[in-house]
Structure formats: C-alpha cells, structure tokens
DRENPA-3360 file (N, C-alpha, C; in nm, 2 decimals, always signed):
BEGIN
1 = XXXXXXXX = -0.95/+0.76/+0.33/-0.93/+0.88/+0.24/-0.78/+0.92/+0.24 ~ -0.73/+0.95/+0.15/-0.60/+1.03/+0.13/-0.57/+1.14/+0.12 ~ -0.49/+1.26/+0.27/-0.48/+1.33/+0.28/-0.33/+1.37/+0.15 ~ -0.31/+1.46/+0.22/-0.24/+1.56/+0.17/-0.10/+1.47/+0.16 ~ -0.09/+1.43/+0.27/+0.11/+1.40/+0.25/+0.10/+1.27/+0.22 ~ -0.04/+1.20/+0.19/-0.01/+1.03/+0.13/-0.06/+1.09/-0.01 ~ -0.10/+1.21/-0.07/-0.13/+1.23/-0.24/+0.05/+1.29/-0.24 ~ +0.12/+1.33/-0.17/+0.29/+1.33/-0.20/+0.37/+1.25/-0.19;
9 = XXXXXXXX = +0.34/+1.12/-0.10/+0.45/+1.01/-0.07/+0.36/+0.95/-0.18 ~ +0.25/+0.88/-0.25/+0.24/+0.81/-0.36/+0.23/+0.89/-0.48 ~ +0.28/+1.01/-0.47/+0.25/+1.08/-0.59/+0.27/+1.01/-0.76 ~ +0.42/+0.95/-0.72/+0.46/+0.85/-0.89/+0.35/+0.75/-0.88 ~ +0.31/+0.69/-0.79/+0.24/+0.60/-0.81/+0.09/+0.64/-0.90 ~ +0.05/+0.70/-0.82/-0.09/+0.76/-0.79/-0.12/+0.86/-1.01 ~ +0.01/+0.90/-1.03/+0.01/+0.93/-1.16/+0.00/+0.80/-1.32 ~ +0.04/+0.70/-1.28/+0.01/+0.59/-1.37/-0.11/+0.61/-1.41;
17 = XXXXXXXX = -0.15/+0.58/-1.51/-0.28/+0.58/-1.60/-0.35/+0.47/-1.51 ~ -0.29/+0.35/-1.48/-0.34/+0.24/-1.44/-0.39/+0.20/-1.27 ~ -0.35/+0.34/-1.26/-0.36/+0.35/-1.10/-0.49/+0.47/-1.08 ~ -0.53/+0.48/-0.95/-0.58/+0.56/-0.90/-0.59/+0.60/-0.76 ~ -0.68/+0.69/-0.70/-0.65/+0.70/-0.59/-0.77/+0.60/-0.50 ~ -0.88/+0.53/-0.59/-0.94/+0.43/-0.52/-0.82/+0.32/-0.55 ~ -0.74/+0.28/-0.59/-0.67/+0.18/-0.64/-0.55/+0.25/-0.49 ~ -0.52/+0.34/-0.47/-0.45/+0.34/-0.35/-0.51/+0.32/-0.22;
25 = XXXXXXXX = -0.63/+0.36/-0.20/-0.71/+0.36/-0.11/-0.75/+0.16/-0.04 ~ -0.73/+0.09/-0.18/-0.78/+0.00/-0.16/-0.65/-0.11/-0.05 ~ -0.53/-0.03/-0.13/-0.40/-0.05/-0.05/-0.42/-0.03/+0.12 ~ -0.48/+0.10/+0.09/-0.44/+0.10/+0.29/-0.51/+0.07/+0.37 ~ -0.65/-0.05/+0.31/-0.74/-0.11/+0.34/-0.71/-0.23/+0.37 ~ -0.53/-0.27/+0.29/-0.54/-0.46/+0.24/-0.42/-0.48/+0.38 ~ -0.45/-0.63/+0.43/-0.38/-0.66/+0.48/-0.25/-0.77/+0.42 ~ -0.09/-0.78/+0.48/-0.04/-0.85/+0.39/+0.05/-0.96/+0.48;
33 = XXXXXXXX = +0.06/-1.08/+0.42/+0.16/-1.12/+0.50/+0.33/-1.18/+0.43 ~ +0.45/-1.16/+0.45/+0.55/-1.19/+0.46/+0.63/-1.30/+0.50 ~ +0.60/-1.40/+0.47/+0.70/-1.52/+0.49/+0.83/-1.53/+0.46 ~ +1.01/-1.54/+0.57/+1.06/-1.49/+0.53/+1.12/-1.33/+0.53 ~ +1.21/-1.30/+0.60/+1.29/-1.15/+0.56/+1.41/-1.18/+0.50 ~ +1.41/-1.29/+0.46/+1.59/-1.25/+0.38/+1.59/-1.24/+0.22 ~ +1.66/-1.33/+0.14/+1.69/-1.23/+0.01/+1.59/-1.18/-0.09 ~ +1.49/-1.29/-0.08/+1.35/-1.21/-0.16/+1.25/-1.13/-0.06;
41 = XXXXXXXX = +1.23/-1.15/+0.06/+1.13/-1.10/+0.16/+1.17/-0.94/+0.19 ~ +1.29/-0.91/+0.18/+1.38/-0.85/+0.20/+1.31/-0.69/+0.12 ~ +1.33/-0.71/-0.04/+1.26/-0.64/-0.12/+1.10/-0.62/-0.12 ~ +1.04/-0.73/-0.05/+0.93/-0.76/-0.08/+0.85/-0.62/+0.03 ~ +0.89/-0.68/+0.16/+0.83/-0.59/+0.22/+0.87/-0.42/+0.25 ~ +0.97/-0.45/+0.21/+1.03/-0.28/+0.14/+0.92/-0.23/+0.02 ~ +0.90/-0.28/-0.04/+0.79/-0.25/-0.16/+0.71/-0.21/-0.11 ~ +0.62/-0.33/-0.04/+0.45/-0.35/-0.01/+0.50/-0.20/+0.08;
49 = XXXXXXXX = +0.56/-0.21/+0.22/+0.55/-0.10/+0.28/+0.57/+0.02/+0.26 ~ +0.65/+0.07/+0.11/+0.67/+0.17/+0.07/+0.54/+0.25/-0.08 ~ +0.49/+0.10/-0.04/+0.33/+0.13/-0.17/+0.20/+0.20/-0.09 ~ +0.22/+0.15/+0.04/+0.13/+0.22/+0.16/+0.06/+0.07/+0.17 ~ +0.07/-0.02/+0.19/-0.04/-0.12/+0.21/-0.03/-0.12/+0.35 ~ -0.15/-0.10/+0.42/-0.19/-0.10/+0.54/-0.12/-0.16/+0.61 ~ -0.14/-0.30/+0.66/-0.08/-0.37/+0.77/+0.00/-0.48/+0.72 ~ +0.12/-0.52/+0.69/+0.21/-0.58/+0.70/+0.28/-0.66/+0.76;
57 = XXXXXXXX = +0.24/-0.81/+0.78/+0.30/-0.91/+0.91/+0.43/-0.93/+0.80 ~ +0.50/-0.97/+0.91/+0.65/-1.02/+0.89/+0.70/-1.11/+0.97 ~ +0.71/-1.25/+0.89/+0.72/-1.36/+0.99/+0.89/-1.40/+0.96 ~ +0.99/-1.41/+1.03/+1.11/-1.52/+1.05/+1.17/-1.52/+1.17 ~ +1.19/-1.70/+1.20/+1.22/-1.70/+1.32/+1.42/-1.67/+1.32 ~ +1.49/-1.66/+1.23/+1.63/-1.69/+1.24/+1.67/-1.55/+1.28 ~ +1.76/-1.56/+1.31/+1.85/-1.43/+1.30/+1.94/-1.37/+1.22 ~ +1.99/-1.26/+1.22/+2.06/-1.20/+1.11/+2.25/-1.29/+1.13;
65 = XXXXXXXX = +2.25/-1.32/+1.01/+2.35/-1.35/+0.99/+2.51/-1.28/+0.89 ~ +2.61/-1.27/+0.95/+2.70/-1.16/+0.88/+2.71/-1.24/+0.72 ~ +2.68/-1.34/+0.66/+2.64/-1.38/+0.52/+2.54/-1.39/+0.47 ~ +2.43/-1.32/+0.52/+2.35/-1.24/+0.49/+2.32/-1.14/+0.41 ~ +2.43/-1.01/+0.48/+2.43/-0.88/+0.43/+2.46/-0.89/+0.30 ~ +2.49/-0.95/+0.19/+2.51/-0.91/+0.05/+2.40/-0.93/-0.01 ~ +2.31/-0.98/+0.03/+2.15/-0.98/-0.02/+2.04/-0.94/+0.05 ~ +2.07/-0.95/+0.16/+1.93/-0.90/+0.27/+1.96/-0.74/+0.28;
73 = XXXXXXXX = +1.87/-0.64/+0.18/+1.94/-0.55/+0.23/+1.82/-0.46/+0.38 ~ +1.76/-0.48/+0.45/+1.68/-0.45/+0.54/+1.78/-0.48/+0.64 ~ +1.90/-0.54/+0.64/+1.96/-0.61/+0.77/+2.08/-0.50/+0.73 ~ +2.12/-0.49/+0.85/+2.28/-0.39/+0.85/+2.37/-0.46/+0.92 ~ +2.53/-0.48/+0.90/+2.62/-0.52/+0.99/+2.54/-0.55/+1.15 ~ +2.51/-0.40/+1.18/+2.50/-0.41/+1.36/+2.34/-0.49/+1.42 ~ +2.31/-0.51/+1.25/+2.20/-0.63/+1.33/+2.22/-0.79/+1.35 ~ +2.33/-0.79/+1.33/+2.43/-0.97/+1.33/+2.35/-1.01/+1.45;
81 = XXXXXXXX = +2.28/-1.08/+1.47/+2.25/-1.20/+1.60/+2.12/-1.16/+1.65 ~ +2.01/-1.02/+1.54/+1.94/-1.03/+1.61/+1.79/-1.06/+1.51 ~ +1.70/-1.09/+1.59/+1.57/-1.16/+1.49/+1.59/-1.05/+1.37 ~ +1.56/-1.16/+1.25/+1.51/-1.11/+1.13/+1.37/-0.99/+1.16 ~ +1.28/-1.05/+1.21/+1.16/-1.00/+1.20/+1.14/-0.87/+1.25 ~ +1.24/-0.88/+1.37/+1.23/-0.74/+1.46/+1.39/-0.67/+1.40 ~ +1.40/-0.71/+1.32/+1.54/-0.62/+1.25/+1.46/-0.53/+1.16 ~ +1.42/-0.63/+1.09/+1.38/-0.57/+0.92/+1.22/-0.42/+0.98;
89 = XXXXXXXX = +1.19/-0.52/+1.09/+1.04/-0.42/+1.10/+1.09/-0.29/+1.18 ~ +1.19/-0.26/+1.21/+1.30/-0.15/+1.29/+1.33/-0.06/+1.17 ~ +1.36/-0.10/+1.03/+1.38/-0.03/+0.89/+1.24/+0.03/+0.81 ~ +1.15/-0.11/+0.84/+1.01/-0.07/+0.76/+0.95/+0.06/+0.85 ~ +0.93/+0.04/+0.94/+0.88/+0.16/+1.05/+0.92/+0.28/+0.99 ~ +1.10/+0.31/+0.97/+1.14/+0.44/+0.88/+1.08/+0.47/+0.78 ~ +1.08/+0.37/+0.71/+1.05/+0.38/+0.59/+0.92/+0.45/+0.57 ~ +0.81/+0.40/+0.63/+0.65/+0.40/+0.64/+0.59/+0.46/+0.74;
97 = XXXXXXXX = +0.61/+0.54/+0.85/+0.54/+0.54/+0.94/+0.37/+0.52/+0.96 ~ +0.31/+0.50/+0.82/+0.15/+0.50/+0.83/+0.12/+0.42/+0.81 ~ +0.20/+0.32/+0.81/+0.19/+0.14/+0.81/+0.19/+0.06/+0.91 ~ +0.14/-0.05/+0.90/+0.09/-0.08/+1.09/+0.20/-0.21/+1.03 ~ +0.36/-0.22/+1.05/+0.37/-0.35/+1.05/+0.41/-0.44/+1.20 ~ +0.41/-0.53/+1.12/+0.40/-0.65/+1.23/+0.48/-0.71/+1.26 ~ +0.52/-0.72/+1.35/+0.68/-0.84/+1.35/+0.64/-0.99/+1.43 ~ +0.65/-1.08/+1.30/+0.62/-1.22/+1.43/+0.72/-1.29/+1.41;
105 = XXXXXXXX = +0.81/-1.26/+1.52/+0.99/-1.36/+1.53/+0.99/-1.52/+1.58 ~ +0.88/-1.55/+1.46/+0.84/-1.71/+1.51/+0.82/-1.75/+1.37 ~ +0.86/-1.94/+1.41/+0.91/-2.04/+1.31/+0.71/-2.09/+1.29 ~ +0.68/-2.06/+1.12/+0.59/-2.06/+1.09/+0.58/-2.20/+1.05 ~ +0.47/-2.30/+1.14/+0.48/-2.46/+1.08/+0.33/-2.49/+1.11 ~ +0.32/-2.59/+1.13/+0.22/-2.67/+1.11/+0.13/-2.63/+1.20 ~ +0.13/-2.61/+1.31/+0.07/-2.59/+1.44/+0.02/-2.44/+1.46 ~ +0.09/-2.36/+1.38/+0.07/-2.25/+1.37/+0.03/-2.13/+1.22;
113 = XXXXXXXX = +0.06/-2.21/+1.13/+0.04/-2.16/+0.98/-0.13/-2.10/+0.94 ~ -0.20/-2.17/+0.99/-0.33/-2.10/+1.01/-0.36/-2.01/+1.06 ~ -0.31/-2.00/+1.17/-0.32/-1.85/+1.29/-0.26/-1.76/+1.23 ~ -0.17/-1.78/+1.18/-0.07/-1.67/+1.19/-0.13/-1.60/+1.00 ~ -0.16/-1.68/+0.92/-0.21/-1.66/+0.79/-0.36/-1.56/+0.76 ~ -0.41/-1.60/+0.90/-0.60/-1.58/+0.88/-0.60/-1.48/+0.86 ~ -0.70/-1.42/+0.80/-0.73/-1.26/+0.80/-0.63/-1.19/+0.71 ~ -0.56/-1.24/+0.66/-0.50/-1.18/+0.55/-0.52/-1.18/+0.41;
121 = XXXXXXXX = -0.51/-1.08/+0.35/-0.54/-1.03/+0.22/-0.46/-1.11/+0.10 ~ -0.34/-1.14/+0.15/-0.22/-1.18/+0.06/-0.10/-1.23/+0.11 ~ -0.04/-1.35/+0.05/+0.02/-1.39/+0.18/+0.13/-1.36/+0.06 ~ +0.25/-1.32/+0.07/+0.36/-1.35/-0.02/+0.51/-1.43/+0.03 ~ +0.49/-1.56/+0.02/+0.60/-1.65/+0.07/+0.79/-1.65/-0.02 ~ +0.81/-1.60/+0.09/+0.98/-1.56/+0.08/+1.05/-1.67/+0.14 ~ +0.99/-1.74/+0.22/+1.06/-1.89/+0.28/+1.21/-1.93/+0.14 ~ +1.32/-2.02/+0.25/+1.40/-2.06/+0.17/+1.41/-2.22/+0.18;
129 = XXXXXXXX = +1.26/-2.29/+0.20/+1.21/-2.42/+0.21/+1.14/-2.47/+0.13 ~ +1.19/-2.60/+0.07/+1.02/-2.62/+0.00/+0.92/-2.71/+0.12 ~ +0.96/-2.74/+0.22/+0.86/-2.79/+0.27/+0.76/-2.65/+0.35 ~ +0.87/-2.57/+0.42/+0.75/-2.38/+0.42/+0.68/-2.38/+0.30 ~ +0.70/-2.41/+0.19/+0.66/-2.33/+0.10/+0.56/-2.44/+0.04 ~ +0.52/-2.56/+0.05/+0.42/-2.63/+0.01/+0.32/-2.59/+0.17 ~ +0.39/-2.59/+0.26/+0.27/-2.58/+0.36/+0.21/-2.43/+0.37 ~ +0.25/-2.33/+0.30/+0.19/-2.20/+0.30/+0.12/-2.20/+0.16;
137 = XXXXXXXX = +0.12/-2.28/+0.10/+0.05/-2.29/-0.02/-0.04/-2.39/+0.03 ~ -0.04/-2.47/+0.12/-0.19/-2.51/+0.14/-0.24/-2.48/+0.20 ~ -0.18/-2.36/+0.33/-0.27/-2.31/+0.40/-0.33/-2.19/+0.34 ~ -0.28/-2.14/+0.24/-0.34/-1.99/+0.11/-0.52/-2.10/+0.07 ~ -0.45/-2.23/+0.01/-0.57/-2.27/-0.06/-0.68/-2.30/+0.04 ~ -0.64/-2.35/+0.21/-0.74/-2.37/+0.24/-0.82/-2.27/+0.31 ~ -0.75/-2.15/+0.33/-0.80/-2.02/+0.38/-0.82/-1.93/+0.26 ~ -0.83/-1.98/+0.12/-0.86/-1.89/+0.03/-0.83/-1.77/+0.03;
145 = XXXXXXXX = -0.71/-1.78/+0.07/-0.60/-1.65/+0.05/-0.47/-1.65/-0.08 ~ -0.53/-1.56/-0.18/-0.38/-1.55/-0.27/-0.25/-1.55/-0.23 ~ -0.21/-1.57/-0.29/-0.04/-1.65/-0.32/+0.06/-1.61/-0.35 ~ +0.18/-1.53/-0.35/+0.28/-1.49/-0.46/+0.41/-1.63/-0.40 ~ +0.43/-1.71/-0.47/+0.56/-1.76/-0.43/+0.66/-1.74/-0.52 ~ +0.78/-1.82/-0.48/+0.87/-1.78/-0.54/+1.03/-1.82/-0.50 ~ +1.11/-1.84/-0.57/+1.25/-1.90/-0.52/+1.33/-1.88/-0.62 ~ +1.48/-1.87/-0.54/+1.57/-1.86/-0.59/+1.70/-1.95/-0.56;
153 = XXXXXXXX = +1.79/-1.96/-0.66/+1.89/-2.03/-0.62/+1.99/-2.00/-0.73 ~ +2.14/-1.99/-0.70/+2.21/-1.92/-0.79/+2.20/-1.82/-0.88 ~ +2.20/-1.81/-0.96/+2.17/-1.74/-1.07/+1.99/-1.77/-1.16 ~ +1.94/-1.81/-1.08/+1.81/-1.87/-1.13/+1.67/-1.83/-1.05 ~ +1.63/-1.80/-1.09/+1.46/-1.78/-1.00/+1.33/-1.81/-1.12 ~ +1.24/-1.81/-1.00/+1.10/-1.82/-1.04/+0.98/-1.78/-0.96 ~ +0.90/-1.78/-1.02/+0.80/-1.65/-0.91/+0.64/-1.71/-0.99 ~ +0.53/-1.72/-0.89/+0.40/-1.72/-0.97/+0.30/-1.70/-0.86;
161 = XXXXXXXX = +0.22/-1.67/-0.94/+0.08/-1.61/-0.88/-0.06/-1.73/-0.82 ~ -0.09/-1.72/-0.73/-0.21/-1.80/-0.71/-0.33/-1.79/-0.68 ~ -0.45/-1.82/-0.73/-0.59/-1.72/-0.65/-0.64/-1.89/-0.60 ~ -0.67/-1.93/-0.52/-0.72/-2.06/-0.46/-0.82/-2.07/-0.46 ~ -0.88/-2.20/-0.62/-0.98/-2.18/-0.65/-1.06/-2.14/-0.79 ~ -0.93/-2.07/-0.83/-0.93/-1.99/-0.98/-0.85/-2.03/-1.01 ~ -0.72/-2.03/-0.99/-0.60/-2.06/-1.09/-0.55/-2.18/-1.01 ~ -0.40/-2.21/-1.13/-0.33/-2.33/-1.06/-0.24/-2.28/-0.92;
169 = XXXXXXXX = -0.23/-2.36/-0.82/-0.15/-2.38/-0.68/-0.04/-2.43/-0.70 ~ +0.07/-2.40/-0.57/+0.23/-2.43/-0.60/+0.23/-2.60/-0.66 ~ +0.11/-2.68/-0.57/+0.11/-2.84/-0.58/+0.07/-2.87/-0.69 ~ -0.01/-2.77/-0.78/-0.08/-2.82/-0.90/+0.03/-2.80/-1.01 ~ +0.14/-2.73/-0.99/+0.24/-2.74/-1.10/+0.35/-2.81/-1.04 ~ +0.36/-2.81/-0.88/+0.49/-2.92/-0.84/+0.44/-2.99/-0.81 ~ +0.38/-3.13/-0.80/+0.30/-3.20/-0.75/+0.35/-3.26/-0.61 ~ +0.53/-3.28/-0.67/+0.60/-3.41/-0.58/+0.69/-3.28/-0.54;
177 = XXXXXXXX = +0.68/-3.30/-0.38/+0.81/-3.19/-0.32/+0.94/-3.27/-0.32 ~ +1.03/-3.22/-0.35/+1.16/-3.28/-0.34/+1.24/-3.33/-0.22 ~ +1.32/-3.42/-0.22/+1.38/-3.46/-0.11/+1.43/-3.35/-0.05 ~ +1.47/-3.33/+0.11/+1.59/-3.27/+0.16/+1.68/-3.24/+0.09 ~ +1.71/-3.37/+0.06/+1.91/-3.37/-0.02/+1.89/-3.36/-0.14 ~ +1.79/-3.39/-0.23/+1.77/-3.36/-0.40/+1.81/-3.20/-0.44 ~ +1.79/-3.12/-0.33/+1.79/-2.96/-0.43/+1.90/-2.92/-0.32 ~ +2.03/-2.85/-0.33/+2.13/-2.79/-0.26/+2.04/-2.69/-0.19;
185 = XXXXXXXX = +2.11/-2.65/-0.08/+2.07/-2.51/-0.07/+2.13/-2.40/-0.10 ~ +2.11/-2.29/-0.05/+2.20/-2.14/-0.09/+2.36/-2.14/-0.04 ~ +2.37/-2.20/+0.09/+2.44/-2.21/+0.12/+2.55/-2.34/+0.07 ~ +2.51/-2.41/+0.01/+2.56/-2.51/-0.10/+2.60/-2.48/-0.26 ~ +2.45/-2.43/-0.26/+2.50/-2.39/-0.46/+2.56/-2.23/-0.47 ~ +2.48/-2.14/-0.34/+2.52/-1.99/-0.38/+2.41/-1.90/-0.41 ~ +2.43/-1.78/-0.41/+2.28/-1.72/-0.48/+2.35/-1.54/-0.45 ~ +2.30/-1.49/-0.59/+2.37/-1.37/-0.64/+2.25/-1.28/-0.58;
193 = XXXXXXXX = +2.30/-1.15/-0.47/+2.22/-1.09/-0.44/+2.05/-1.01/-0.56 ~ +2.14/-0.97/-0.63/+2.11/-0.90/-0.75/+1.95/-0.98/-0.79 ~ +1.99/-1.17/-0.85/+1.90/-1.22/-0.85/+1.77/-1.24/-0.74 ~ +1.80/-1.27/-0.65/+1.73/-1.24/-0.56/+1.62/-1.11/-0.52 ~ +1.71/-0.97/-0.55/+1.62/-0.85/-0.56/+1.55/-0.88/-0.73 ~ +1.57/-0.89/-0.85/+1.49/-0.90/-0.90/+1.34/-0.97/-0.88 ~ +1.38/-1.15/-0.87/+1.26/-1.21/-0.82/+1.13/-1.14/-0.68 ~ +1.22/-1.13/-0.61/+1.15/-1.05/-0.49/+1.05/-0.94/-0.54;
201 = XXXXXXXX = +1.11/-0.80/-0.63/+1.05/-0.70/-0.72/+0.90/-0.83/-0.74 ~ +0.95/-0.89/-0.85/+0.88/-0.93/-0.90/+0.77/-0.97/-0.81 ~ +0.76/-1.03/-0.72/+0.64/-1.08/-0.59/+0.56/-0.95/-0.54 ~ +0.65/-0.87/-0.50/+0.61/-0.77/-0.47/+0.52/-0.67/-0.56 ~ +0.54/-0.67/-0.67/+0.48/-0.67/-0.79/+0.34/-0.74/-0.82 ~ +0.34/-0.84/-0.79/+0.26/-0.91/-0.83/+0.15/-0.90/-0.68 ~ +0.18/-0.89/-0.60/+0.10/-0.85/-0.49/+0.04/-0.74/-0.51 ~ +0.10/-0.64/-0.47/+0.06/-0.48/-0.56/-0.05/-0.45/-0.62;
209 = XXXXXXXX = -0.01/-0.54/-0.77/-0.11/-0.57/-0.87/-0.28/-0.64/-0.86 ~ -0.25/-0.77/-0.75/-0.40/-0.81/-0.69/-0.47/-0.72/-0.62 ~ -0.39/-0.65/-0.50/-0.41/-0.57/-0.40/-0.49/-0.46/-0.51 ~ -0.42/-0.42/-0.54/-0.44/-0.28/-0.63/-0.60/-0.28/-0.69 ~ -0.61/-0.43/-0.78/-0.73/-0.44/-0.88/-0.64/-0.34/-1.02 ~ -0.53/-0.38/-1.07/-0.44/-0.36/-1.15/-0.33/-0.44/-1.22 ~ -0.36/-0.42/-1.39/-0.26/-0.54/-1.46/-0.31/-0.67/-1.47 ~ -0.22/-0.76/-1.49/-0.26/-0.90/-1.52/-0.16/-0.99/-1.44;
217 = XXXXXXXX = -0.20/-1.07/-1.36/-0.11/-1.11/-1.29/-0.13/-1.28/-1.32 ~ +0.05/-1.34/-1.30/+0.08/-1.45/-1.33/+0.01/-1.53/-1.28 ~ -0.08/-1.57/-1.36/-0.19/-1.71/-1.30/-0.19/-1.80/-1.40 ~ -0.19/-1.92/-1.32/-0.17/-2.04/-1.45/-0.06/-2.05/-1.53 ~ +0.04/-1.99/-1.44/+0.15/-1.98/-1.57/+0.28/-1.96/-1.44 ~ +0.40/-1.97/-1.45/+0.51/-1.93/-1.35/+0.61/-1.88/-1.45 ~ +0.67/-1.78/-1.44/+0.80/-1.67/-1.46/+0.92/-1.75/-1.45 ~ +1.04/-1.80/-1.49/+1.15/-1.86/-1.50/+1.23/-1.75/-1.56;
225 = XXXXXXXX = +1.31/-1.72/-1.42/+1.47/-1.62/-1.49/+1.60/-1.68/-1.49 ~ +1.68/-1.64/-1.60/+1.82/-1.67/-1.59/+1.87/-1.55/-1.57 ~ +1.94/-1.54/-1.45/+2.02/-1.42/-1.45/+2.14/-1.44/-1.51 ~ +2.20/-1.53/-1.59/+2.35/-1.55/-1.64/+2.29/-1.42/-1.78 ~ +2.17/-1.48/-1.82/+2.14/-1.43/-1.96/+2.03/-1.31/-1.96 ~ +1.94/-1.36/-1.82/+1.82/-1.25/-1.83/+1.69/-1.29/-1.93 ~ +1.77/-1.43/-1.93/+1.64/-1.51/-2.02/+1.53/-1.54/-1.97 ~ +1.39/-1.49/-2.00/+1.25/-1.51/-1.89/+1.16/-1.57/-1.99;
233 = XXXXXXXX = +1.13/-1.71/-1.91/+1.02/-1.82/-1.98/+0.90/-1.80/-1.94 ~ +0.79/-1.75/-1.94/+0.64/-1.83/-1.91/+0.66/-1.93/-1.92 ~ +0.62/-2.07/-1.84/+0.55/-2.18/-1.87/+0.44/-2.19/-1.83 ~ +0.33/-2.24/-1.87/+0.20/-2.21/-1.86/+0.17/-2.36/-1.72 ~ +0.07/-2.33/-1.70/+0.02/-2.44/-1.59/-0.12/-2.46/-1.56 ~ -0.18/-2.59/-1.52/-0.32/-2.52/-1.47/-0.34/-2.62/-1.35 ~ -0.49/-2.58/-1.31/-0.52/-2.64/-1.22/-0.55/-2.82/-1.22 ~ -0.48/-2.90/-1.12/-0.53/-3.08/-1.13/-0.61/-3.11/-1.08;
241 = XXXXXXXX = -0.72/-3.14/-1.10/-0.86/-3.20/-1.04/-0.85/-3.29/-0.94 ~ -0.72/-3.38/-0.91/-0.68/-3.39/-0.77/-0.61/-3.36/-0.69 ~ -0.56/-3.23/-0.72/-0.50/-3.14/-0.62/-0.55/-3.19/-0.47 ~ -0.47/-3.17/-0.39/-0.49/-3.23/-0.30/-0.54/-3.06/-0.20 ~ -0.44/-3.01/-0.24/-0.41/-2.86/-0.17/-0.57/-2.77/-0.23 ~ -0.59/-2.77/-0.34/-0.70/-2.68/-0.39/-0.81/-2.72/-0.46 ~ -0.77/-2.86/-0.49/-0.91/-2.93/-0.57/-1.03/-2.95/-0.52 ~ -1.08/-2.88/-0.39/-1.19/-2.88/-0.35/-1.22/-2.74/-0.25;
249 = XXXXXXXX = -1.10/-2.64/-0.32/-1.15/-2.47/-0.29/-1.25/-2.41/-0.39 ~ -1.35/-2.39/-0.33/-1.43/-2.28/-0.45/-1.38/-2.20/-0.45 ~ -1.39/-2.10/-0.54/-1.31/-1.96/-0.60/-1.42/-1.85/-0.52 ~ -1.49/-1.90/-0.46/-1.62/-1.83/-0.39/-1.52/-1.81/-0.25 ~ -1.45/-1.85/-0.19/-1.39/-1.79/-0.10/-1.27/-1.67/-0.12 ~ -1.24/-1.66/-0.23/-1.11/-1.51/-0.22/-1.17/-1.40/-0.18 ~ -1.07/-1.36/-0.11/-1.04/-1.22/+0.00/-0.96/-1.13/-0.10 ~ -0.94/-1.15/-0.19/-0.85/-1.04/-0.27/-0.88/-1.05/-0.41;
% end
C-alpha cells in the first residue's frame, strides 16, 4: 500500500492518465536487475530507483575509473579505484531510501549468470560486451525473464525489448556475435556521454513500462539512434524457429 510520503515522492508519476497507484504498487512489488553501472546502467538504475521499484540488484565487477566521470554520472571524482557496484549503490541509497538495493561487485559469467539473474522480474543489461550481453540474453530466455538490452558506441545507440517466448531475443535479430576485434570499443572509437544518457533513459523506460503494465514496449522491433542527427529507426524483427537462446521457451514462463 502507498502511504503518505510515497503518494508525494511519485506524485508526477502517479498523475499520468496512464499510470496508477495499482500501476505503482506493482513497482514496489517488482524485482530488478542491473548489468553494468557505467554509461547506460548509470541512468538506468537512477530511474528504476527513483520510480520506487522495490529491489534493485546492481551487478559490476570493475572499478571507477577517472574516464569514466564524463558519462557515468552515479560515480564522483572521490570514487576513482572503488567498485562500481558499491559506488553507484552509496548514491542510489540517497536517492531512495525505500528501495532495497543490492550491490553485487562481481564479474557476471557463465558459472554464475543464473544465480545471480533468478528471481528477478526484469533484467536490464548495461554490459559494454557482446559476449555479456548474448550470455544475459540467454540466460533472460532460459529463466524466462524479460530483457531490455542495449548499446552504445560513439554517437550511436540501440536499445530493444524482449519477453522470452513472445517476442524476438538479442540472438534472434543478431544471430552471429562478433569477433573481439570486429567492433572497436569505447575506448577505441569514443562515446558521447549525452548519447549514452539517452539510450540508458530509454531502457529504463522500457522497463518501467513492463514493470508498470503500461504503454507499448519495443518488442519485435529494436530502436536505432543517431545522435549526430537524432535520427531514430525502428527495424522490425522477429522470432527464428531455431533460435538456439529462445526457440524452445514457452511464453508460459514470464514473470513480468
């Protein structure tokens, strides 16, 4: 139930036509998880935690780095050298106090991607990997846990929705992951804080929106931005019947 001082911290929210207070309620019920705290995770769990969503994991094993700070904004100067996870969850805690988040300052892989994923409502992957990021998309499809992914690089991003089961998966529109050395990274090609907070919005967004039981959220389809121009593509997508990742999830398993 929603007392008094969560009908005033969501008050803007809580006024949308499209919202309600069972639509907030359902928030401080959902659990969420965070892959990633730097330049999209960054926004991400600033959102979810500032929307009231109950419990909040926050997974990165690196530490804050002083090239960093022009896009991570959860990190401050004086947190140079110390875990992401327990930086950023030092800020969210301000931010939220009636949020239970979670800090896990550990490298999310193979051996562990299940455990750390289970029981969650929504995973939204901020990794700056594609091989993180095909392995949390198959551990979403095999634990039938929704999806927001999403990446950025330079002046460019992309972001999409996935229900495991119902819609298409990161493998069903990328089938082939890229080499190591085929895609630069950030620290090769660059990446404009700015862009970064948009795409992130946008995840965050789109979480919100499932969580909620609100809006229409990108399924079967992925978001393409140019931040040079601000030019935003739909491409449509669907699911491949031999998906390896989801072609044999029923849609009878979603948690969200």
């Amino acid at each position: 139930m929603l007392d008094e001082a969560d009908l005033e911290r969501y008050s803007r929210q809580l006024v949308l036509p499209e919202w309600s207070g069972e639509a907030q309620e359902r928030l401080q019920r959902a659990s969420a998880m965070v892959v990633g705290l730097g330049a999209l995770g960054s926004p991400v769990a600033a959102y979810l935690v500032g929307a009231g969503v109950g419990r909040v994991g926050i997974v990165d094993s690196d530490d804050v780095e002083l090239s960093n700070l022009p896009r991570q904004p959860l990190h401050f100067t004086s947190d140079v050298s110390t875990n992401k996870a327990l930086s950023a969850s030092a800020k969210l805690a301000l931010l939220n106090p009636t949020v239970l988040v979670e800090p896990y300052p550990a490298r999310l892989g193979r051996m562990n991607a299940e455990m750390m994923l289970d029981g969650a409502d929504i995973v939204v992957d901020c990794s700056d990997s594609f091989a993180t990021r095909y392995l949390v998309n198959d551990t979403c499809c095999a634990l039938g846990i929704p999806l927001i992914e999403a990446g950025v690089l330079g002046f460019d991003g992309m972001a999409m929705t996935i229900r495991p089961g119902e819609s298409a998966c990161y493998r069903c529109a990328f089938p082939v992951e890229p080499a190591p050395e085929a895609v630069p990274s950030c620290s090769e090609a660059g990446v404009l804080g700015p862009v970064a907070g948009i795409v992130g919005s946008i995840q965050a967004l789109e979480a919100l929106k499932l969580l909620a039981g609100v809006g229409e959220p990108l399924l079967d389809r992925f978001l393409q931005i140019d931040g040079r121009t601000l030019e935003q593509t739909l491409v449509s997508t669907s699911r491949r019947p031999g998906c390896p990742a989801c072609a044999s999830v029923p849609a009878a398993t979603q948690s969200a």
